[in-house]
C-alpha positions in Angstrom: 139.1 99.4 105.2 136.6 96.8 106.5 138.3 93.6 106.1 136.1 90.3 106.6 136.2 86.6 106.1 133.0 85.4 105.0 131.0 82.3 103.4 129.2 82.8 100.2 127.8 79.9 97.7 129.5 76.9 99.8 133.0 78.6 99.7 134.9 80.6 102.4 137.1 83.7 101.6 138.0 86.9 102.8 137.0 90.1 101.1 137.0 94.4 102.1 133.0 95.6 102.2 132.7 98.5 100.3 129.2 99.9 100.7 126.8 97.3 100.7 129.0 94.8 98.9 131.7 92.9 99.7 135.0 92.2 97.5 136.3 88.8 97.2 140.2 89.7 97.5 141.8 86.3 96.4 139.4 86.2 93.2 139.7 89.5 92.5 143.6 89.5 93.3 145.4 86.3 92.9 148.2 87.5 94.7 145.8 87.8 98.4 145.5 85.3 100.4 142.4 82.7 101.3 142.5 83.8 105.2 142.7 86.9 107.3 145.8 85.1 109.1 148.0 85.0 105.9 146.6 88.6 104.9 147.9 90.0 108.4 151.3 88.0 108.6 151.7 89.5 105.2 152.0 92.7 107.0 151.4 96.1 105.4 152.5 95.1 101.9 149.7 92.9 101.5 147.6 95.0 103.4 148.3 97.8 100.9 147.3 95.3 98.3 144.3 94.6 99.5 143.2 98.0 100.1 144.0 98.9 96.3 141.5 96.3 95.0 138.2 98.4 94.7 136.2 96.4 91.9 136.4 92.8 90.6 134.1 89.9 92.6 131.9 90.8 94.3 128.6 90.2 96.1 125.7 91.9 98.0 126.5 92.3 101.5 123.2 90.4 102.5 124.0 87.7 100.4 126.8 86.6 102.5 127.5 84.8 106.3 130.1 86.5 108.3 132.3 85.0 109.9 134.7 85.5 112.6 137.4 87.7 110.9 140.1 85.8 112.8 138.7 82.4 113.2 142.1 81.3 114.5 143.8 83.5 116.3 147.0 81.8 118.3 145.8 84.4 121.2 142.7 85.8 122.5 143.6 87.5 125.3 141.3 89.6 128.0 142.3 92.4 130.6 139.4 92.5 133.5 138.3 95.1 135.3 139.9 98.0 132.9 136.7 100.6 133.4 136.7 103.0 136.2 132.9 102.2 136.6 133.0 98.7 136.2 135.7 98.8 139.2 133.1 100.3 141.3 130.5 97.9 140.6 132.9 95.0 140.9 133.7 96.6 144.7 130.0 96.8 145.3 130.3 92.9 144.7 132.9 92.3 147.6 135.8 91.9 144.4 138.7 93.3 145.3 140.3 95.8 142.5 143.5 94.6 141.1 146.9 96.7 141.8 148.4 96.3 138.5 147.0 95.0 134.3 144.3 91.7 135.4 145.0 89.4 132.0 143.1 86.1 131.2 143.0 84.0 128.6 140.1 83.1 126.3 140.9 79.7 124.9 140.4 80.1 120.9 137.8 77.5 120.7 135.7 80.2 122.1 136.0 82.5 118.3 132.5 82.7 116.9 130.9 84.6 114.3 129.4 87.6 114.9 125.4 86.4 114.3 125.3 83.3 115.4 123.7 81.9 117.9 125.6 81.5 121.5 124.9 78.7 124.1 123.7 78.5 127.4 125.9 76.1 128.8 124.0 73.2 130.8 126.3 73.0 133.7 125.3 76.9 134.2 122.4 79.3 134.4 124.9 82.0 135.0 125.8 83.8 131.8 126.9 86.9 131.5 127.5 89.4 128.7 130.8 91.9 128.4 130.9 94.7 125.9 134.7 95.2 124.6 136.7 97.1 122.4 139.1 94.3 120.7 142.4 95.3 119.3 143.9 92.7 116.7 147.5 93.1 116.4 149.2 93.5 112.7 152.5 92.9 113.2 154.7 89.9 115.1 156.9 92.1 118.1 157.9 91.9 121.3 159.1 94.5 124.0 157.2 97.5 122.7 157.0 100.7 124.3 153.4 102.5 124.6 154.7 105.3 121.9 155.2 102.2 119.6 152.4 100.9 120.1 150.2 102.4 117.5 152.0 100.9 115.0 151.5 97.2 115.6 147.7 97.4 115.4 145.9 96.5 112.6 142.6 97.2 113.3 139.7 97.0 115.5 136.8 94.7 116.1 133.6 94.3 118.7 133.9 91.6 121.0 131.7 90.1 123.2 133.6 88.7 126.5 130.6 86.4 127.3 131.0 84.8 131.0 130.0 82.2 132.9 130.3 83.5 136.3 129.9 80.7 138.4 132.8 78.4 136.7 135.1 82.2 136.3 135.1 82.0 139.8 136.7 78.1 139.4 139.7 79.1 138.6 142.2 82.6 139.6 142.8 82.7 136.2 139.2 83.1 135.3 139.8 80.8 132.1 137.2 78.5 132.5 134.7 80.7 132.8 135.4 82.3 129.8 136.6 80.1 127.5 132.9 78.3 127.0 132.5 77.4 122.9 130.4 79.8 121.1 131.7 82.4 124.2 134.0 84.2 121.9 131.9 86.2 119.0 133.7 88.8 117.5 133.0 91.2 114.1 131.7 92.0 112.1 134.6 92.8 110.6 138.3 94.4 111.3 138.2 97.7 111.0 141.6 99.0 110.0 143.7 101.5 112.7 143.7 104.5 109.8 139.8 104.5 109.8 139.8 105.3 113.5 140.8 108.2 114.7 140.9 108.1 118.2 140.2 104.4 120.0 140.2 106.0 123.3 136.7 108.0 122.3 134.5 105.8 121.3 131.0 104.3 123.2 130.0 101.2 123.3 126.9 99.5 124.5 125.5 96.4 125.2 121.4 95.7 124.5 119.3 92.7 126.2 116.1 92.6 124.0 116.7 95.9 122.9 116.7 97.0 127.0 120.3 99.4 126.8 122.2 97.8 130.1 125.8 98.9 129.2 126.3 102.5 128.2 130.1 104.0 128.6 132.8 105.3 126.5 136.2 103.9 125.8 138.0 106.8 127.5 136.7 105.8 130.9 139.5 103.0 130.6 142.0 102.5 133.2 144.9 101.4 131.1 144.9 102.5 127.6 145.1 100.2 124.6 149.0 101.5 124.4 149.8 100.8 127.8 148.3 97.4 127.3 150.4 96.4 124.6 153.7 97.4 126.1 152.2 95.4 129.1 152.0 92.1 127.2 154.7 92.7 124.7 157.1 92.6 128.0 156.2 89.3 128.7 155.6 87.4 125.4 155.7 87.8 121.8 152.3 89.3 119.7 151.4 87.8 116.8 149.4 89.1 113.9 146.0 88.1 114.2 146.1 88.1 118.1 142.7 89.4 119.8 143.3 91.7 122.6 139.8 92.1 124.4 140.0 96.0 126.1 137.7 95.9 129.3 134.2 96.0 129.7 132.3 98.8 131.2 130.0 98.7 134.4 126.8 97.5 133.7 126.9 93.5 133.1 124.0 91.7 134.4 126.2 90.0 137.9 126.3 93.1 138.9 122.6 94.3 138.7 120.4 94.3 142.0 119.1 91.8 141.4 121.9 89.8 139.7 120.3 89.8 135.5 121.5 86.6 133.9 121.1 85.8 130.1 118.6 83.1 129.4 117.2 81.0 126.3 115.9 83.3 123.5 117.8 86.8 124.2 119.3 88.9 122.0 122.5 90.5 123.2 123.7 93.4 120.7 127.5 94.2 121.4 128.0 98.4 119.7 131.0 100.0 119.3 131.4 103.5 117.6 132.8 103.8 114.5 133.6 99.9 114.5 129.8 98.3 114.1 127.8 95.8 116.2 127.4 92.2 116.5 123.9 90.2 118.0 123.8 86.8 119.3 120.5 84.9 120.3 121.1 83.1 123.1 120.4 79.2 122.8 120.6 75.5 124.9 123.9 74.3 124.4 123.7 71.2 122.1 124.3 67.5 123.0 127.1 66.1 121.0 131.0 65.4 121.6 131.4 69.0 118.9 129.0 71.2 120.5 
């Protein structure tokens, strides 16, 4: 099931595409919700609801805006250096490879649709792209083991970890370089843990202007999506809706000879297999106290 949340005629919703269309769930089902939030804390009851609506409102895929399918997650959350090759490259760079999980937080003003545009901050000319498998979690827990861990996962989305690498390098915690606004674009939708077989086997790439610059697989990752979870879930409690952003592969532009930074008027496609793509055109960051 493809779950998304979506704007269509002046109204926001959330709906299951099916095809080329996509199903308006709360006016097709008046027992669904109006956001992805209250559909996952509804847990796999509602979930199952959902997935039994196959006709009623509808409208052409192409007809509608995408949105972020969790525009308000309470955590978006980030492990770094979680590829075997992107390790490599980051010791090429003088970084020194972390002994145990490396978690950072995205601050959740950073969620963004999947095609919309993304801003070049004016404080930086050093953005960065990151290709990522993100996990959203389906059910609230704490203390779960990595054989357990399957079971909390909703589903899966593409993320885009953009960076600014100069202000990452602020901070130990690396938040402030990767918490910009509009640095957060996830989607295109969730796709839902059944419809993926294996998320340890998937590639994933990255295109600049169609130019392929990251090219790797979800198995080269250091710690598995399982292990992660039990990581995390010792410390604090997962909601539903949480985003947990996987790793990125080598390949980002910081750590091209010479160093490849985004600029005004690229176009960075984010693939993952089996889950879909999302493509941002890089802009100037607005003026304005709500840019």
């Amino acid at each position: 099931m493809k779950l998304v949340t979506f704007t269509c005629r002046g109204r926001t919703s959330i709906g299951k595409v099916i095809g080329n269309a996509v199903i308006d769930l709360p006016a097709s089902d008046a027992a669904l919700p109006n956001t992805m939030l209250e559909l996952l804390q509804g847990g796999p009851a509602l979930l199952e609801r959902a997935r039994a609506v196959v006709a009623g409102s509808c409208y052409p895929l192409a007809d509608v805006e995408l949105q972020a399918p969790i525009p308000n997650p309470s955590k978006y959350l980030a492990i770094g250096l979680n590829y075997r090759k992107h390790v490599e490259e980051a010791i090429r760079l003088g970084v020194k490879p972390p002994e145990t999980q490396l978690w950072f937080n995205k601050q959740v003003s950073c969620v963004h649709p999947p095609y919309a545009p993304v801003h070049l901050p004016k404080v930086s000319d050093k953005l960065d792209y990151e290709a990522e498998l993100g996990v959203v979690i389906g059910q609230r827990c704490r203390h779960v083991s990595v054989e357990q861990a399957r079971a909390v996962i909703a589903g899966y989305v593409v993320c885009n970890d953009v960076s600014v690498r100069d202000w990452q390098s602020r901070s130990q915690t690396m938040t402030l370089g990767k918490s910009f606004n509009t640095h957060g674009p996830i989607g295109p939708w969730i796709v839902t843990d059944d419809e993926v077989p294996d998320p340890h086997a998937l590639r994933l790439r990255t295109l600049v202007n169609g130019e392929v610059r990251q090219d790797s697989n979800t198995a080269d990752m250091l710690y598995n999506i399982y292990e992660q979870i039990a990581h995390l879930s010792t410390v604090m409690t997962l909601e539903p809706g949480d985003v947990l952003a996987t790793g990125t592969p080598s390949g980002v532009g910081v750590g091209m000879v010479p160093p490849c930074f985004l600029k005004v008027g690229d176009v960075v496609r984010v693939e993952v297999e089996g889950i879909g793509h999302i493509e941002n055109t890089i802009v100037p960051e607005p003026l304005g106290l709500a840019s």
